[in-house]
Biotite code that builds the C-alpha atoms (Angstrom):
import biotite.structure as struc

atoms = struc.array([
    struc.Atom([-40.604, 10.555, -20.713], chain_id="A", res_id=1, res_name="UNK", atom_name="CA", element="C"),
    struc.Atom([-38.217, 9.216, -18.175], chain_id="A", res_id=2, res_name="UNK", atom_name="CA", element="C"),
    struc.Atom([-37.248, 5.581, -17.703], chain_id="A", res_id=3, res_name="UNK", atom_name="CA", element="C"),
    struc.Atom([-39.521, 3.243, -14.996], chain_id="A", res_id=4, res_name="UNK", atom_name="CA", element="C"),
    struc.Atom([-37.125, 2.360, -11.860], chain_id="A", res_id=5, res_name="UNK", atom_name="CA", element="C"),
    struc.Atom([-36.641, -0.915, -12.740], chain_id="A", res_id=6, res_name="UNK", atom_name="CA", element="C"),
    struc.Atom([-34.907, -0.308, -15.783], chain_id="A", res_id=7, res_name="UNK", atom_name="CA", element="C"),
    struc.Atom([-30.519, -1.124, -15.417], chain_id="A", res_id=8, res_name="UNK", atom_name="CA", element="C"),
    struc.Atom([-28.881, 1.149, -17.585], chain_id="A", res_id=9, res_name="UNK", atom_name="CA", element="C"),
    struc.Atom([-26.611, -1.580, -19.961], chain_id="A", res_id=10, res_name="UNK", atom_name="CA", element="C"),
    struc.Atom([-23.043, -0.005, -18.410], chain_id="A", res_id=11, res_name="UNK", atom_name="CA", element="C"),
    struc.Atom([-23.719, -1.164, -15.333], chain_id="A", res_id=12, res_name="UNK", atom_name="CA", element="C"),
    struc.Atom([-24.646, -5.011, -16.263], chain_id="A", res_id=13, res_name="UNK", atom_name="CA", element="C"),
    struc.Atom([-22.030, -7.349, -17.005], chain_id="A", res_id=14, res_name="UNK", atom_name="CA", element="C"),
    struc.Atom([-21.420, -11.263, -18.219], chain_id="A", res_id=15, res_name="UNK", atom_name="CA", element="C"),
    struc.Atom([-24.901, -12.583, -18.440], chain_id="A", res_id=16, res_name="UNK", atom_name="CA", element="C"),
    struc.Atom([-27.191, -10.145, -16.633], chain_id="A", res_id=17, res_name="UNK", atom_name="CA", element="C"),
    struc.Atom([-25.433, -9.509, -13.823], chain_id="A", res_id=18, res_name="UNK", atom_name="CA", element="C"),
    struc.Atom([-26.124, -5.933, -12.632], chain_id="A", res_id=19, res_name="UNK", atom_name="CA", element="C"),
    struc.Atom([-24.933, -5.756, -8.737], chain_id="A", res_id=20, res_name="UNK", atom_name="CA", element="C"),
    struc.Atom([-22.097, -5.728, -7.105], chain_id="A", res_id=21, res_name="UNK", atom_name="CA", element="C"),
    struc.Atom([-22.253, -8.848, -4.160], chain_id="A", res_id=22, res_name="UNK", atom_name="CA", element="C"),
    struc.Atom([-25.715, -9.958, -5.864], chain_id="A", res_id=23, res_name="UNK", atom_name="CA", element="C"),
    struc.Atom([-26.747, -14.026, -5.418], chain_id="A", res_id=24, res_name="UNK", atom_name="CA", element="C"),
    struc.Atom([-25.226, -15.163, -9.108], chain_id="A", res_id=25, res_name="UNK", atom_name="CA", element="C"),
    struc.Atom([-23.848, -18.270, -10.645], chain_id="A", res_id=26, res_name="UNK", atom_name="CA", element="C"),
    struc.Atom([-20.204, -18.589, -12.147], chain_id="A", res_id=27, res_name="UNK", atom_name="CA", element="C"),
    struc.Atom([-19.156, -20.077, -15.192], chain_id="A", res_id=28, res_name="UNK", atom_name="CA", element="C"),
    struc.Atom([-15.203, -21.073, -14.695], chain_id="A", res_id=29, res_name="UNK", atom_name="CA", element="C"),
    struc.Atom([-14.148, -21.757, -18.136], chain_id="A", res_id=30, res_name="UNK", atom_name="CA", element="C"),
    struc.Atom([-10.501, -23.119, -17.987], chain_id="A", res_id=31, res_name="UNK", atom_name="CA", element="C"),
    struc.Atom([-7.373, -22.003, -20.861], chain_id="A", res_id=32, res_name="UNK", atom_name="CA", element="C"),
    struc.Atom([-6.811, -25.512, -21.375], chain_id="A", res_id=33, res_name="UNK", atom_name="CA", element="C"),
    struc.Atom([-9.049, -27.652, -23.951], chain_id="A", res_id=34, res_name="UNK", atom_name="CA", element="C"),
    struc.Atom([-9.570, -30.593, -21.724], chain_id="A", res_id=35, res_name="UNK", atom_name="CA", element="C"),
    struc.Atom([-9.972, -28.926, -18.903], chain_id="A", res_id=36, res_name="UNK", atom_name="CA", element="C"),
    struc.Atom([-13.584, -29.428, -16.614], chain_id="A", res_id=37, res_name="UNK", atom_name="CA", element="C"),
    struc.Atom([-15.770, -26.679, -16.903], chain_id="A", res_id=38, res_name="UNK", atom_name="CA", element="C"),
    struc.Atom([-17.117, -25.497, -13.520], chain_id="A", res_id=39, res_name="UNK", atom_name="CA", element="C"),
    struc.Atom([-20.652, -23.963, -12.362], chain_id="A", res_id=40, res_name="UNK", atom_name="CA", element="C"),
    struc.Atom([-20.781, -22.338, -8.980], chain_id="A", res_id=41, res_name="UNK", atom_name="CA", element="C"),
    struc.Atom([-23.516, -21.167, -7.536], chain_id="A", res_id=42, res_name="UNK", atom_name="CA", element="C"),
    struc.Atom([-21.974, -17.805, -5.733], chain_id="A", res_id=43, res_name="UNK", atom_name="CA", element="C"),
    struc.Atom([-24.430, -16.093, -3.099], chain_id="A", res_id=44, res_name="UNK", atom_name="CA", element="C"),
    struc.Atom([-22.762, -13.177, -3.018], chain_id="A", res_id=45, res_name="UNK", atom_name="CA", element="C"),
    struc.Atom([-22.975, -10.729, 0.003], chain_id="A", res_id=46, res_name="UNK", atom_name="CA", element="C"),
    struc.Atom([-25.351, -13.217, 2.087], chain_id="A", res_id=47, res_name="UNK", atom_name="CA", element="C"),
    struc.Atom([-23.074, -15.871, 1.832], chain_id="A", res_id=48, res_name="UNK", atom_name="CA", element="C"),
    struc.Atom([-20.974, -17.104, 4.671], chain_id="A", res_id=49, res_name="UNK", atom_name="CA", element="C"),
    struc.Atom([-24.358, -15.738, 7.225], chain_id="A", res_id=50, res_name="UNK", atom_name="CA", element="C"),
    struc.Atom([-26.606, -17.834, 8.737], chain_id="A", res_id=51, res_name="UNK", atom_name="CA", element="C"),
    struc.Atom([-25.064, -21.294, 7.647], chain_id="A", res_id=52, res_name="UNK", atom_name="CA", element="C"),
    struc.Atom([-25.385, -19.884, 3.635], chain_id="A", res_id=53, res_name="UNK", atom_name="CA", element="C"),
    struc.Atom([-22.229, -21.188, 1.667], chain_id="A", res_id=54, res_name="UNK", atom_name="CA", element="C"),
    struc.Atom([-19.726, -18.371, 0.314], chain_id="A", res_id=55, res_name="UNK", atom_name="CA", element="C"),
    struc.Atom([-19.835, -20.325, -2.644], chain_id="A", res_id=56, res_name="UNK", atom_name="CA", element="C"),
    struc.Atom([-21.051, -23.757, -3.611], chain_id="A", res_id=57, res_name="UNK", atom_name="CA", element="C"),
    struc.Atom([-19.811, -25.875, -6.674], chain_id="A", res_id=58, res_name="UNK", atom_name="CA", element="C"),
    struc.Atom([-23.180, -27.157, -8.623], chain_id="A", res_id=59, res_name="UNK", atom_name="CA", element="C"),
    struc.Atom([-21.607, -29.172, -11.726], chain_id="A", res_id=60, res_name="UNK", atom_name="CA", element="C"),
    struc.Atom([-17.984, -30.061, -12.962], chain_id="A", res_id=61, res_name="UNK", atom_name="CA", element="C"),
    struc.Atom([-18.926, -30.550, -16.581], chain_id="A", res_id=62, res_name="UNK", atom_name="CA", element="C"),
    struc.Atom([-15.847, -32.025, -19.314], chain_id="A", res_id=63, res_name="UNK", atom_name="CA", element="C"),
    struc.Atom([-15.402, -29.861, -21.378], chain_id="A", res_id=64, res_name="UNK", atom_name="CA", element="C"),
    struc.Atom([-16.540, -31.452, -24.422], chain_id="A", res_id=65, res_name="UNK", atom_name="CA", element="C"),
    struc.Atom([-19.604, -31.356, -23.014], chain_id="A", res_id=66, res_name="UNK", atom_name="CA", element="C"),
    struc.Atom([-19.666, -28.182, -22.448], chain_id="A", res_id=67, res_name="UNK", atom_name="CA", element="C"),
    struc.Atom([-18.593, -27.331, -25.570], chain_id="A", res_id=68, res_name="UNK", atom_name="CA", element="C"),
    struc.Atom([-21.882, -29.267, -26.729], chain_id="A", res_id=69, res_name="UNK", atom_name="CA", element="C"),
    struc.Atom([-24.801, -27.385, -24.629], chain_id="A", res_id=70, res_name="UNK", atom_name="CA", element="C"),
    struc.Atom([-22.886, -23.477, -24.355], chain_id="A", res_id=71, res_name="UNK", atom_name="CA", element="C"),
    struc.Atom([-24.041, -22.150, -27.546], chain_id="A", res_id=72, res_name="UNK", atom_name="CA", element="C"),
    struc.Atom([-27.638, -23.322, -27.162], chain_id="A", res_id=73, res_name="UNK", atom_name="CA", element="C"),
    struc.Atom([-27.456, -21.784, -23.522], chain_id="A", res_id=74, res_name="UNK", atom_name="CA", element="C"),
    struc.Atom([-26.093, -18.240, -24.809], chain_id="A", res_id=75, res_name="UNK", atom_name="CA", element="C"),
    struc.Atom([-28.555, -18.189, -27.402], chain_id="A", res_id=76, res_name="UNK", atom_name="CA", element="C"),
    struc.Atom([-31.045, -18.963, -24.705], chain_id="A", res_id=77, res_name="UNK", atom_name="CA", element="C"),
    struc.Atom([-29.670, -16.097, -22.802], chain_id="A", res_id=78, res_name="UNK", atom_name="CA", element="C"),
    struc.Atom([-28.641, -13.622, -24.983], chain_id="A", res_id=79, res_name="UNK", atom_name="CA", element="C"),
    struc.Atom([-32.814, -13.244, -26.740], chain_id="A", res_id=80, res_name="UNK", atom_name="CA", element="C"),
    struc.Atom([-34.192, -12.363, -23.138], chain_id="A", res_id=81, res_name="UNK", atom_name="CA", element="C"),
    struc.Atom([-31.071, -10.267, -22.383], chain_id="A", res_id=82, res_name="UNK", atom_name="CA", element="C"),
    struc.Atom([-31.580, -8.549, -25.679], chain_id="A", res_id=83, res_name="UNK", atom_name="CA", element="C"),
    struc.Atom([-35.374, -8.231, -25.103], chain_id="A", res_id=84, res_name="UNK", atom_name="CA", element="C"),
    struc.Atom([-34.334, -5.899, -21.704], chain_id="A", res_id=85, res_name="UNK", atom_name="CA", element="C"),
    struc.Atom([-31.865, -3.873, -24.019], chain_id="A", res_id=86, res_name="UNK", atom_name="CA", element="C"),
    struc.Atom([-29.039, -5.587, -22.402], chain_id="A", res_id=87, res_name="UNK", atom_name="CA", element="C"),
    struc.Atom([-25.721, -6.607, -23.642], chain_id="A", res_id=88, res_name="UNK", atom_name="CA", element="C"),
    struc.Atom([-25.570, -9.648, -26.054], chain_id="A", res_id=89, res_name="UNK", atom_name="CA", element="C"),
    struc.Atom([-22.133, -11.570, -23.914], chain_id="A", res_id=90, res_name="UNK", atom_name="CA", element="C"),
    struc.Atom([-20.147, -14.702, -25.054], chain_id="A", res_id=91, res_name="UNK", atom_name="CA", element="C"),
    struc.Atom([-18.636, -17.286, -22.994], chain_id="A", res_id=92, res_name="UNK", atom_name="CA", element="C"),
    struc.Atom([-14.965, -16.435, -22.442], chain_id="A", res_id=93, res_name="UNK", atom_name="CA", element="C"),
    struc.Atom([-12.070, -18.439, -20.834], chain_id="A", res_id=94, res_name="UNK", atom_name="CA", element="C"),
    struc.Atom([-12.188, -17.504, -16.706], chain_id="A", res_id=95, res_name="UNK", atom_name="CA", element="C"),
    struc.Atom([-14.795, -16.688, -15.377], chain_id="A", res_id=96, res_name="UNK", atom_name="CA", element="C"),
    struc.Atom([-18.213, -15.817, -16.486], chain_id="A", res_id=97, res_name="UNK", atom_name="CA", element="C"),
    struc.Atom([-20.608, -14.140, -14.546], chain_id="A", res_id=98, res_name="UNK", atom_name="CA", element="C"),
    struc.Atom([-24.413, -15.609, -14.905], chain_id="A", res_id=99, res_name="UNK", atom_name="CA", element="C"),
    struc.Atom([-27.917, -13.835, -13.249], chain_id="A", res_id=100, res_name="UNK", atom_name="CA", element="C"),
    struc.Atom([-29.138, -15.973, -10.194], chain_id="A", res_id=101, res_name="UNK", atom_name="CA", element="C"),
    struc.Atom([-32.297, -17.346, -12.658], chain_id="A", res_id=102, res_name="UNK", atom_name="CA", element="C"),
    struc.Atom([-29.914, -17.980, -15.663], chain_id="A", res_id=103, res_name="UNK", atom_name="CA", element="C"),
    struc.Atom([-27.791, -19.598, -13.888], chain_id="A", res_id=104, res_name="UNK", atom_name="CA", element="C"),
    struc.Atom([-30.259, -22.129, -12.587], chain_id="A", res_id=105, res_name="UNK", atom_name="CA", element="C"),
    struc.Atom([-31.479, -22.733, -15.934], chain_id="A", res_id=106, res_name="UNK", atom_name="CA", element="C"),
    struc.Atom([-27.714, -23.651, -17.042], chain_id="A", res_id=107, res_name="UNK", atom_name="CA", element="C"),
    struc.Atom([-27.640, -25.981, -13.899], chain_id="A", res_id=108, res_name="UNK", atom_name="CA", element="C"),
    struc.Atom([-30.451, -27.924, -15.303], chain_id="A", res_id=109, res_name="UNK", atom_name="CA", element="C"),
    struc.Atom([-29.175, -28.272, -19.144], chain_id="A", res_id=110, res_name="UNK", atom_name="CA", element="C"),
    struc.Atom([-25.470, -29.416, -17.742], chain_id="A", res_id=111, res_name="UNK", atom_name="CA", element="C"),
    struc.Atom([-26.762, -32.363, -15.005], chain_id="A", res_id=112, res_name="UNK", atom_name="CA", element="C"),
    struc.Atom([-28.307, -33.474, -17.702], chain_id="A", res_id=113, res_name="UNK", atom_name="CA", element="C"),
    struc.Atom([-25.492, -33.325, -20.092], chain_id="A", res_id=114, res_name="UNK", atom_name="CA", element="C"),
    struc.Atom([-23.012, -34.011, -17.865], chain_id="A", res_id=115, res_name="UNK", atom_name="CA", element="C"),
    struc.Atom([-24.539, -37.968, -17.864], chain_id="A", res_id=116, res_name="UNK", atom_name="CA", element="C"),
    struc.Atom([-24.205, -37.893, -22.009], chain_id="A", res_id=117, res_name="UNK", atom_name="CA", element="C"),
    struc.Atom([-22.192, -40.587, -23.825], chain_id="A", res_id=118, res_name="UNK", atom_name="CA", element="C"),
    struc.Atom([-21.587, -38.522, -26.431], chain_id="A", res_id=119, res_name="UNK", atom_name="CA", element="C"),
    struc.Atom([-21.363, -34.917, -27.889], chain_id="A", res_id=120, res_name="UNK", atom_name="CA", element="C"),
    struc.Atom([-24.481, -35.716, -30.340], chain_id="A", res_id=121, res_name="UNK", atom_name="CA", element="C"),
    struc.Atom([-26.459, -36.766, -27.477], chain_id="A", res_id=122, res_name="UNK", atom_name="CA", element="C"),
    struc.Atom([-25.608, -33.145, -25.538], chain_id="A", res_id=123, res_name="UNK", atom_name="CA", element="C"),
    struc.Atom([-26.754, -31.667, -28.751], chain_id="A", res_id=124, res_name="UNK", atom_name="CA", element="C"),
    struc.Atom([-29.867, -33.569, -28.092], chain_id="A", res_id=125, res_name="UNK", atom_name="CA", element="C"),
    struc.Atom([-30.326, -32.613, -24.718], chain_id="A", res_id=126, res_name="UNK", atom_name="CA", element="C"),
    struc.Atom([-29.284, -29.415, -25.717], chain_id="A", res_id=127, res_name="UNK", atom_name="CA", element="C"),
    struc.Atom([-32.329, -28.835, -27.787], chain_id="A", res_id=128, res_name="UNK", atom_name="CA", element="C"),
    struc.Atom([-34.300, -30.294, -26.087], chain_id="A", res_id=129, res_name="UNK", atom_name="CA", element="C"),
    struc.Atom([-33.619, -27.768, -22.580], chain_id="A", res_id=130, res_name="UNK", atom_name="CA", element="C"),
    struc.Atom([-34.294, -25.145, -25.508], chain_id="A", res_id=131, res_name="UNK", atom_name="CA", element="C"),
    struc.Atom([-37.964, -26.414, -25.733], chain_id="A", res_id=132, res_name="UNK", atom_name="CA", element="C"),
    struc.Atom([-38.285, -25.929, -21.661], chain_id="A", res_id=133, res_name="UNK", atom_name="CA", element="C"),
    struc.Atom([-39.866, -22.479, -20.819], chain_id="A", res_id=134, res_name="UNK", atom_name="CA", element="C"),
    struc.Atom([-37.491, -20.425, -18.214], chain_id="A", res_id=135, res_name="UNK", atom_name="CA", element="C"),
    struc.Atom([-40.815, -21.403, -15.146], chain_id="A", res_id=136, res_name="UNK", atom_name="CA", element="C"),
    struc.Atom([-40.089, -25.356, -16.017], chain_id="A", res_id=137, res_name="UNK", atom_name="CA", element="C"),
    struc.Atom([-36.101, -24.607, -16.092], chain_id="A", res_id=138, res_name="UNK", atom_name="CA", element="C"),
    struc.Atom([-36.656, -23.201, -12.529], chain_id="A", res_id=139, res_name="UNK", atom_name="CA", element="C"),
    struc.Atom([-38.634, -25.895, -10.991], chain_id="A", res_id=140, res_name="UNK", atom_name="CA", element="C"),
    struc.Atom([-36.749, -28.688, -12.516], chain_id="A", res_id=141, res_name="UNK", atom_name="CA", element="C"),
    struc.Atom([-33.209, -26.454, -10.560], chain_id="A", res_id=142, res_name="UNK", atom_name="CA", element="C"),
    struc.Atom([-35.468, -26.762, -7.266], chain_id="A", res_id=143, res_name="UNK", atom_name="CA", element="C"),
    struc.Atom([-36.453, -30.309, -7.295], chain_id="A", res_id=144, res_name="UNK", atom_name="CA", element="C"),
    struc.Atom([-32.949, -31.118, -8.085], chain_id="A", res_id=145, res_name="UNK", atom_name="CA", element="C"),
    struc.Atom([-30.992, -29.223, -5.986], chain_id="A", res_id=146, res_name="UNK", atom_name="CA", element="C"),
    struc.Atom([-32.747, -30.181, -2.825], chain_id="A", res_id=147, res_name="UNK", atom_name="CA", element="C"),
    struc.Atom([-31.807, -33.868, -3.418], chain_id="A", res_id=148, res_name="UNK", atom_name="CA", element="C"),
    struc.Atom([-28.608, -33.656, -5.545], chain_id="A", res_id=149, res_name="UNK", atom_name="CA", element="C"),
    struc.Atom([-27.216, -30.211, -6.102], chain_id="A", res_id=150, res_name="UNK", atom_name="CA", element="C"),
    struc.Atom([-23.732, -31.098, -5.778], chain_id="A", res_id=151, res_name="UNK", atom_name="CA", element="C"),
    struc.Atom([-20.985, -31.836, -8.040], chain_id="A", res_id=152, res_name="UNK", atom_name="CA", element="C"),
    struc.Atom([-20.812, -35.911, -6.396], chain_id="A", res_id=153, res_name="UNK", atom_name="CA", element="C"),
    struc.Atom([-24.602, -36.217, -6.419], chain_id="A", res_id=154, res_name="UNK", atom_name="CA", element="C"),
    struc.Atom([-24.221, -37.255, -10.299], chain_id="A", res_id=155, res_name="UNK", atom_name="CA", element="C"),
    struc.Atom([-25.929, -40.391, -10.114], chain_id="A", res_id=156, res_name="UNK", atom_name="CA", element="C"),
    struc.Atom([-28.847, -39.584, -7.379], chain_id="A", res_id=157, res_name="UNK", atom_name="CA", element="C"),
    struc.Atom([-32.444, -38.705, -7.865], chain_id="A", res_id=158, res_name="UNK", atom_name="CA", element="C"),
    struc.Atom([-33.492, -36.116, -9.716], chain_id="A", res_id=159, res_name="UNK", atom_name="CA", element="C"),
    struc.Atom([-30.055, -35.190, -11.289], chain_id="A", res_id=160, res_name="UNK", atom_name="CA", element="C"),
    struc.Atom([-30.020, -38.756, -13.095], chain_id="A", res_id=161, res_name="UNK", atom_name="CA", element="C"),
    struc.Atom([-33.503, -38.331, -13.758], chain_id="A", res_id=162, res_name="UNK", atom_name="CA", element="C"),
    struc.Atom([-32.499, -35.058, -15.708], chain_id="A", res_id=163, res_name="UNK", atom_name="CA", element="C"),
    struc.Atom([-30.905, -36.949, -18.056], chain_id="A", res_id=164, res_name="UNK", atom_name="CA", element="C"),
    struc.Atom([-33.969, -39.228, -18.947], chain_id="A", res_id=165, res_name="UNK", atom_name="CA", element="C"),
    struc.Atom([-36.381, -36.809, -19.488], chain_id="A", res_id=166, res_name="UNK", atom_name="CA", element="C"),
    struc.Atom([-34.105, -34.557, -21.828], chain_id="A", res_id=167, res_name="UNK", atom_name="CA", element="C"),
    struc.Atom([-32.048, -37.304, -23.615], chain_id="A", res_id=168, res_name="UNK", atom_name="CA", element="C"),
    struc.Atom([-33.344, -40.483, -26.089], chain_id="A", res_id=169, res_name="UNK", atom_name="CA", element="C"),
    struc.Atom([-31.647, -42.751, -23.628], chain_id="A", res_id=170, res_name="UNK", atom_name="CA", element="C"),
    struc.Atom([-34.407, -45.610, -21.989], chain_id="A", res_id=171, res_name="UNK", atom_name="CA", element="C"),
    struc.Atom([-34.354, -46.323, -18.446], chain_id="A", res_id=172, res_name="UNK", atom_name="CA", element="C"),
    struc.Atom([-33.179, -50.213, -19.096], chain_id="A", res_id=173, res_name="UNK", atom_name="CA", element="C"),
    struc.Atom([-36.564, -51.665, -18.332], chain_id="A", res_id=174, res_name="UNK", atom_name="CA", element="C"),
    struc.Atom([-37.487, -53.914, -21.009], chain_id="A", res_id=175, res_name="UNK", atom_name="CA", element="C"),
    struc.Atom([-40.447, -54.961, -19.157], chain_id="A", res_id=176, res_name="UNK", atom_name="CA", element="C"),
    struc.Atom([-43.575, -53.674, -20.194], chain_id="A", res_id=177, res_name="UNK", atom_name="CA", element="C"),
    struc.Atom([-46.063, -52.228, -17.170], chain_id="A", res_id=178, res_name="UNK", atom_name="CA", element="C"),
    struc.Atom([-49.928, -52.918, -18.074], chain_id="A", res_id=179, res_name="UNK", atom_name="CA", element="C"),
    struc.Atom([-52.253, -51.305, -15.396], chain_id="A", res_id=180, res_name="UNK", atom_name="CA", element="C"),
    struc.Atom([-54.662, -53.730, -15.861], chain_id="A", res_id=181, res_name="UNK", atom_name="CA", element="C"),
    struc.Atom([-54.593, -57.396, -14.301], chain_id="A", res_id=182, res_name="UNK", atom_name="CA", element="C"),
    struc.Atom([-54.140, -60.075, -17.261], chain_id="A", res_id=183, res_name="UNK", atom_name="CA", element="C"),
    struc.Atom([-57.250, -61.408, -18.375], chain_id="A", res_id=184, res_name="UNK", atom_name="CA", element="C"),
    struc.Atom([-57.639, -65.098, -17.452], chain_id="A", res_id=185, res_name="UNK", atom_name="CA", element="C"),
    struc.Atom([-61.118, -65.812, -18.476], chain_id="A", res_id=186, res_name="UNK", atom_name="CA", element="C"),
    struc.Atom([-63.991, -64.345, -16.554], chain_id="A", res_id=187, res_name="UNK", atom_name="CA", element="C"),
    struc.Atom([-63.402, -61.854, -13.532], chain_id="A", res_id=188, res_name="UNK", atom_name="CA", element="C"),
    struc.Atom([-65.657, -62.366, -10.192], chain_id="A", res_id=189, res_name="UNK", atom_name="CA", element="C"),
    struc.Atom([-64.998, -59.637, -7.733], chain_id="A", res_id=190, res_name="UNK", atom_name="CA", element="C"),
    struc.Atom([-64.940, -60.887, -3.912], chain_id="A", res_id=191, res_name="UNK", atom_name="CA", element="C"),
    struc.Atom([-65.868, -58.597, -1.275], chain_id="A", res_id=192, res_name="UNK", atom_name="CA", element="C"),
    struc.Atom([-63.759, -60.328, 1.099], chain_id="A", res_id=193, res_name="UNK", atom_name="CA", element="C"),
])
C-alpha cells in the first residue's frame, strides 16, 4: 500500500510543521536573554518582497514573561495535531522557531491577547482559555484582527484590544448597566406620529 501524495515524510518537516523551503510561515524569535521581548513575524517566504507583499512583517513583540505564560499551552496545542499527521513533537528553543502559516496565526491570536495581561496568572487565563477556541475560530479571530491592527504598535486598536476582553476576566470599565427596553413610567401609548 503506498502512501497518498499529501503525506510529508517527518525528515523533511521542521520547527512546528514547517515542510518547504521559502513556504508563507511565521517565526518565533526567542532571545538568550531572560528579559528579553519575544518576537512573532509573520515571514511570507518566496512571495514576499512581489507585488507590494512584505519580506517579512513583525505581528507581536511579546515580554517575555508573557511569553513564558501562553508557550506551553501553544506547543501543546501544536504538538497533538502535529502528532495526529505523524509529525515531529518540537519545543520552543532560544532563536528562532519556525511555525506553519495556520499555526502561526493561531499563536498571533493567543499573544495580542496576552500581550495586554497585567499579570502572568491572567496569561494563564487567557492561555486556557485560546485552548477552548477550535483552530476555524483561531483563524477568523487572526483575520478580523490583522486587517485593523496586525502590527506590533496597533496594541491598543480594535480588534487586538478586543482580544483581550473576550479571552481574559478583565470588564470593559462600564459600570453602567444597558436595558433594551425603555424604563417603565406608568402606562405606554404608542404615537404614530
Amino acid at each position: 500500500m503506498s502512501k497518498p501524495d499529501n503525506v510529508k515524510p517527518a525528515a523533511l518537516v521542521e520547527g512546528f510543521g514547517v515542510a518547504a523551503f521559502g513556504a508563507h510561515i511565521f517565526r518565533v524569535e526567542i532571545p538568550a536573554a531572560a528579559k528579553g521581548n519575544v518576537t512573532i513575524i509573520e515571514d511570507y517566504g518566496l512571495k514576499g518582497g512581489e507585488n507590494g507583499i512584505p519580506p517579512r512583517e513583525p505581528r507581536v513583540v511579546l515580554p517575555r514573561r508573557f511569553w513564558s505564560a501562553i508557550a506551553e499551552t501553544a506547543r501543546k496545542d501544536f504538538v497533538t495535531r502535529l502528532k495526529a499527521k505523524k509529525l515531529a513533537a518540537p519545543r520552543w528553543t532560544v532563536g528562532d522557531n519556525k511555525v506553519d502559516r495556520m499555526l502561526g496565526k493561531e499563536l498571533c491570536v493567543l499573544a495580542w491577547a496576552a500581550e495586554q495581561a497585567n499579570s502572568v496568572d491572567e496569561c494563564k487565563g487567557i492561555a486556557a482559555k485560546w485552548a477552548a477556541l477550535k483552530p476555524e475560530e483561531r483563524w477568523w479571530l487572526f483575520r478580523q484582527t490583522v486587517a485593523d491592527a496586525g502590527l506590533p504598535d496597533d496594541k491598543d486598536a480594535g480588534w487586538r484590544k478586543a482580544l483581550y476582553f473576550a479571552l481574559s476576566s478583565a470588564k470593559t470599565g462600564d459600570k453602567k448597566s444597558r436595558s433594551i427596553r425603555p424604563p417603565e413610567d406608568g402606562q405606554t401609548t404608542l404615537q404614530m406620529f
